[in-house]
VEXDRENFI-346541 format. One record per residue (C-alpha): residue number from 0; x, y, z; residue in three letters. Coordinates in nm, 2 decimals. Layout:
<sites>
[NUM [X Y Z] ALA] ...
</sites>
This chain:
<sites>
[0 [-0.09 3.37 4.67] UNK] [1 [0.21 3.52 4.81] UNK] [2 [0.47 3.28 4.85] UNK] [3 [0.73 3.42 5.15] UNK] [4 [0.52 3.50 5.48] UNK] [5 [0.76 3.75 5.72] UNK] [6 [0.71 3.93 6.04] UNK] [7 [0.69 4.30 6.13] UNK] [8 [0.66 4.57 5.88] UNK] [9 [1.05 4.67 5.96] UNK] [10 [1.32 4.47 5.76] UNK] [11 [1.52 4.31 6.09] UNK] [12 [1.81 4.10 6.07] UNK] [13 [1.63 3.83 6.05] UNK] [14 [1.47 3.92 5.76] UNK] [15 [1.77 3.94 5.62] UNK] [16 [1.89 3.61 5.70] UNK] [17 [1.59 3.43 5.58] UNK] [18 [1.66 3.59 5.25] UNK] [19 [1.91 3.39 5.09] UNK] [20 [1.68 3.09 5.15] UNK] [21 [1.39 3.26 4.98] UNK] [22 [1.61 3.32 4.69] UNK] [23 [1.71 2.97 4.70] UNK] [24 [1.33 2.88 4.69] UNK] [25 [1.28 3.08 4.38] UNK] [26 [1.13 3.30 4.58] UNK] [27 [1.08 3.67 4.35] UNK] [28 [0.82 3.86 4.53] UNK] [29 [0.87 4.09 4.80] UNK] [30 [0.80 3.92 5.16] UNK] [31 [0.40 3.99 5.31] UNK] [32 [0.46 4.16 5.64] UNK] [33 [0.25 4.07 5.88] UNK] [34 [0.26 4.04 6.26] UNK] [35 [0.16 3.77 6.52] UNK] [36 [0.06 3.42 6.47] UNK] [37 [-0.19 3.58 6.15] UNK] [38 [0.16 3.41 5.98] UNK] [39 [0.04 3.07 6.07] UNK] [40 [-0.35 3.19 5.98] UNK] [41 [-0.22 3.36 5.61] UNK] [42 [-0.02 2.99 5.55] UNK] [43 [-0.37 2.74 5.61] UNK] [44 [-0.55 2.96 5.41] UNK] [45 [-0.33 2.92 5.07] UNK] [46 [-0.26 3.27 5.14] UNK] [47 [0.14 3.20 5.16] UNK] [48 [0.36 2.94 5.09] UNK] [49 [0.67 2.96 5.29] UNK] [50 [0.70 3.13 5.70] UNK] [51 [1.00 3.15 5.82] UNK] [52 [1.18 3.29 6.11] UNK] [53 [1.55 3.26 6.27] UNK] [54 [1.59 3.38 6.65] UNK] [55 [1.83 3.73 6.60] UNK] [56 [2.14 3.71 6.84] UNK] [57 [2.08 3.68 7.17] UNK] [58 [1.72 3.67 7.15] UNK] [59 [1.50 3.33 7.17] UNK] [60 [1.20 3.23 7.05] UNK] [61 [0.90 3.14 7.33] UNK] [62 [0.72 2.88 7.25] UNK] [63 [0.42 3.02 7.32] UNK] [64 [0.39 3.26 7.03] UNK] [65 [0.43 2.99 6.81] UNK] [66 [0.24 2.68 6.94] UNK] [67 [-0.11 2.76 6.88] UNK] [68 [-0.03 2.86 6.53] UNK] [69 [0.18 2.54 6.47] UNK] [70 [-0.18 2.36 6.54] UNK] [71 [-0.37 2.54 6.38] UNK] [72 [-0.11 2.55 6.06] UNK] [73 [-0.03 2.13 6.09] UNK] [74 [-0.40 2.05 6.11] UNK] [75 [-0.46 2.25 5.78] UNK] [76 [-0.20 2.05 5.62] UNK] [77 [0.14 2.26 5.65] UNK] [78 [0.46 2.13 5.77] UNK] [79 [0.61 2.32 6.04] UNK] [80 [0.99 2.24 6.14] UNK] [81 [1.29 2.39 6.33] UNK] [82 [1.59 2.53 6.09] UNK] [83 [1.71 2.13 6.10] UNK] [84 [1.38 1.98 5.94] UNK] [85 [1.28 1.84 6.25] UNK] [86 [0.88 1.88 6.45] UNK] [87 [0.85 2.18 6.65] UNK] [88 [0.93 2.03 7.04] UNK] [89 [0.75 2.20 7.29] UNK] [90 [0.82 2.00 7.56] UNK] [91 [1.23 2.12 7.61] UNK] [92 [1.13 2.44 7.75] UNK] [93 [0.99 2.76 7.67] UNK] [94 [1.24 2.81 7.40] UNK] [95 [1.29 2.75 7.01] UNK] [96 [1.54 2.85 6.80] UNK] [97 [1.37 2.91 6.47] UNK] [98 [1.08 2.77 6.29] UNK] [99 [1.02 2.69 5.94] UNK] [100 [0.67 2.65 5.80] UNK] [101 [0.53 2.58 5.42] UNK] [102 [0.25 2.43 5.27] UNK] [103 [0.34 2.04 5.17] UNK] [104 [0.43 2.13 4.84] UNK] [105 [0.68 2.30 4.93] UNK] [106 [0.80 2.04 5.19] UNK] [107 [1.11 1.92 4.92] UNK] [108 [1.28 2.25 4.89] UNK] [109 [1.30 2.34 5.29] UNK] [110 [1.36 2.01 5.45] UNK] 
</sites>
C-alpha cells in the first residue's frame, strides 16, 4: 500500500504544503500521483492511506470534484474532513477549502 495519495504528476504548491504533514504522519515514501477522483477510488481500495489537498492561493475547490468521491470513499470506511477535522459540507456553496481523507486508522494522526 502506498500511504500519501497526491494529485497531478507535477509537484504544485500544494504539494508542497501537504508535505510537512506527511512527514509529521511518518509518512517516507514518495506521494502516488494520480489525477481525478481515482484518489478517492485508490483510498477504498487499501490502495493508499492518507489524500490530501489544500486549495493554492486564490484558487478554490468545487465541490463537485470532490463529492462523489467523498461517497464513495465514506461508504468504504474512510474519513473524509476539511483541514479543521470537520465533515465535508456541501450544502455552503460550490466551494471547499481543502479536504483531508484517510483510512480509519489513520483517523488519530489527522484529526
Amino acid at each position: 500500500m502506498h500511504p500519501f495519495l497526491n494529485y497531478t504528476k507535477q509537484l504544485t504548491p500544494c504539494m508542497i504544503q501537504a508535505a510537512p504533514s506527511a512527514k509529521k504522519l511518518g509518512v517516507k515514501a514518495p506521494p502516488v500521483r494520480i489525477d481525478s477522483q481515482a484518489k478517492y477510488g485508490a483510498l477504498s481500495r487499501g490502495d493508499g492511506a492518507i489524500y490530501m489537498r489544500f486549495s493554492r492561493a486564490g484558487y478554490r475547490e468545487k465541490i463537485w470534484d470532490h463529492a462523489a468521491g467523498c461517497i464513495v470513499a465514506t461508504e468504504a470506511g474512510s474519513l473524509v474532513t476539511d483541514a479543521s477535522g470537520q465533515p465535508l459540507d456541501f450544502s455552503k456553496g460550490r466551494y471547499l477549502d481543502s479536504t483531508l481523507a484517510c483510512r480509519r486508522k489513520r483517523k488519530n494522526f489527522l484529526v
